[in-house]
Wavefront OBJ file of the C-alpha trace (Angstrom):
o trace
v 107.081 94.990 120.850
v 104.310 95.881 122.947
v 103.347 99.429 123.789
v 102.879 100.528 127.206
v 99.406 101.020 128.309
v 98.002 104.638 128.354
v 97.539 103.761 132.962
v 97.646 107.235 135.507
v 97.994 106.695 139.115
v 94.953 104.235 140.325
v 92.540 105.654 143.229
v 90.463 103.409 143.088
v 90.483 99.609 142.856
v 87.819 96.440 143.082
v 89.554 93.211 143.484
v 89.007 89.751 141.806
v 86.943 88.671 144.526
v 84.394 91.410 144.419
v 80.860 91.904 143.487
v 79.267 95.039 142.336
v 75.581 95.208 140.758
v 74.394 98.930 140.251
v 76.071 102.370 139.266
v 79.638 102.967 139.474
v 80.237 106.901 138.933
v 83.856 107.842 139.723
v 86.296 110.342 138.950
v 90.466 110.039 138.281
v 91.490 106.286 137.434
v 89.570 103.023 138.795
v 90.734 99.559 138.165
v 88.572 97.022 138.131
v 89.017 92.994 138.087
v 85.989 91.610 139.958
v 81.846 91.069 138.596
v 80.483 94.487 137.542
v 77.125 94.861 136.341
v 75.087 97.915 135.435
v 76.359 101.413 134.567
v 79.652 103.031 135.023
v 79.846 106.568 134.338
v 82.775 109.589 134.619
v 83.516 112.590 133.558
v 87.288 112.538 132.135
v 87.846 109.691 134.369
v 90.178 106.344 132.743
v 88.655 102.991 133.253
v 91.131 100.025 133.538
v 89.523 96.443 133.484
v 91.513 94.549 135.075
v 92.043 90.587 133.463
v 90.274 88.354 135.658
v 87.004 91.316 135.664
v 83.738 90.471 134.139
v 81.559 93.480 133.445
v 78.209 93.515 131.760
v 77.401 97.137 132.069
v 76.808 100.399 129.580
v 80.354 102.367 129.838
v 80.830 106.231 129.756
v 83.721 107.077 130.407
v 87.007 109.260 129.107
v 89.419 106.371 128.201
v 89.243 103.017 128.437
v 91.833 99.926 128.980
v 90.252 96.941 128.845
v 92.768 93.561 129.390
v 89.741 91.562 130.756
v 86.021 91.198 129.314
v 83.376 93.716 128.893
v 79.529 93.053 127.980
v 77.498 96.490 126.960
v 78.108 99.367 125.102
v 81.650 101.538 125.374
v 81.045 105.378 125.179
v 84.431 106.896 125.737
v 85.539 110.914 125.066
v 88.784 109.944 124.002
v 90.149 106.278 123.271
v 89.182 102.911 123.939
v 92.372 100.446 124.410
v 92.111 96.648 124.446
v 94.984 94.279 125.061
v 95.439 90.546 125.253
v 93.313 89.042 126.650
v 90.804 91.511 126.536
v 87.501 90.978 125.160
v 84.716 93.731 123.907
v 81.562 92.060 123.313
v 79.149 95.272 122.303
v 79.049 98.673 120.419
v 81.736 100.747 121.084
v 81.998 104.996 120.306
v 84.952 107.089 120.660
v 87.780 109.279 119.143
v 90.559 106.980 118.974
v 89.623 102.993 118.963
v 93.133 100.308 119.446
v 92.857 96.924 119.970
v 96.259 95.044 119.611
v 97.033 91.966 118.179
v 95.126 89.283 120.481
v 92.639 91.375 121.758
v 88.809 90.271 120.954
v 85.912 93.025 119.591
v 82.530 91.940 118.542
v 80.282 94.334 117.493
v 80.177 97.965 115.897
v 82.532 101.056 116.286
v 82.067 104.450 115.518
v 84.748 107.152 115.820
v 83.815 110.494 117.150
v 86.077 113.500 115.158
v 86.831 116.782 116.771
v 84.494 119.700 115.517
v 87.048 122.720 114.944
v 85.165 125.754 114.111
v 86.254 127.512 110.877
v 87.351 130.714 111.398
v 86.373 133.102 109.151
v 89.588 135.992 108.641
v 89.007 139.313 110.396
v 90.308 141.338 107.164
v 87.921 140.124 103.811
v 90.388 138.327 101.588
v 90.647 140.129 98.374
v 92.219 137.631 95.705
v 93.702 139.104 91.816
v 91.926 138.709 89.248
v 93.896 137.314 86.023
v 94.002 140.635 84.468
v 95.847 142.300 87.793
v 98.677 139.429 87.723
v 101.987 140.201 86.365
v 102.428 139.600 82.890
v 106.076 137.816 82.225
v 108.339 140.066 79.919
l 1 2 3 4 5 6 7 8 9 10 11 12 13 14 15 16 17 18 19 20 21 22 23 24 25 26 27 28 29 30 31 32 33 34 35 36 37 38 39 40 41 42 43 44 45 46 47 48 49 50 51 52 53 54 55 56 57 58 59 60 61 62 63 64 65 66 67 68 69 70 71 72 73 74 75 76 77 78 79 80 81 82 83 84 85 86 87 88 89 90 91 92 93 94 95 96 97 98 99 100 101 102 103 104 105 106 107 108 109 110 111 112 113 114 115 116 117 118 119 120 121 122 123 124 125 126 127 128 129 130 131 132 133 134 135 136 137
């Protein structure tokens, strides 16, 4: 049983046939499936590569689908996805890391955790001592 892919609406897309050498910055969801190389870069955007796509480029980005193959380093906020017949050849950073069965990854991953502040109570927190405990009869 395979689960369904993590995919919003798609505004942007680069087809097999394309050719892109330089910075990609984009915002919402792109899909790619052509040659990428250099840099792509969003702030909560989602990244889909596309099966036939070839990308050798450093990746920061919110989420991440990759079902083709990807050359560089994988920053992403939130998760990183990679399905058959994707392929992750680099390092790859981010808070929730899946790669299903028949999906590729060489190199290193580190997961980023959540930082929740510890609240400290309004009202000091007074605790009994032994001797102020009830005493069973």
């Amino acid at each position: 049983m395979q689960k369904e892919k993590n995919i919003g609406s798609i505004s942007t897309f680069l087809g097999a046939d394309s050719r892109i050498e330089g910075t990609i910055e984009f915002q919402g969801t792109i899909r790619l499936d052509g040659r990428v190389k250099g840099k792509i870069f969003s702030n909560g955007g989602t990244l889909i590569i596309g099966e036939k796509a070839v990308i050798q480029a450093d990746i920061r980005v919110s989420s991440i689908v990759v079902m083709g193959e990807v050359s560089g380093t994988i920053d992403a906020k939130k998760r990183v996805e990679v399905y058959p017949p994707g392929r992750v050849n680099g390092d790859i950073e981010a808070g929730v890391i899946s790669i299903e069965p028949g999906g590729v990854f060489t190199g290193n991953c580190s997961m980023k955790t959540k930082t929740v502040p510890i609240k400290k109570p309004a009202v000091p927190v007074k605790y009994p001592s032994v001797s102020e405990l009830p005493k069973d009869q």
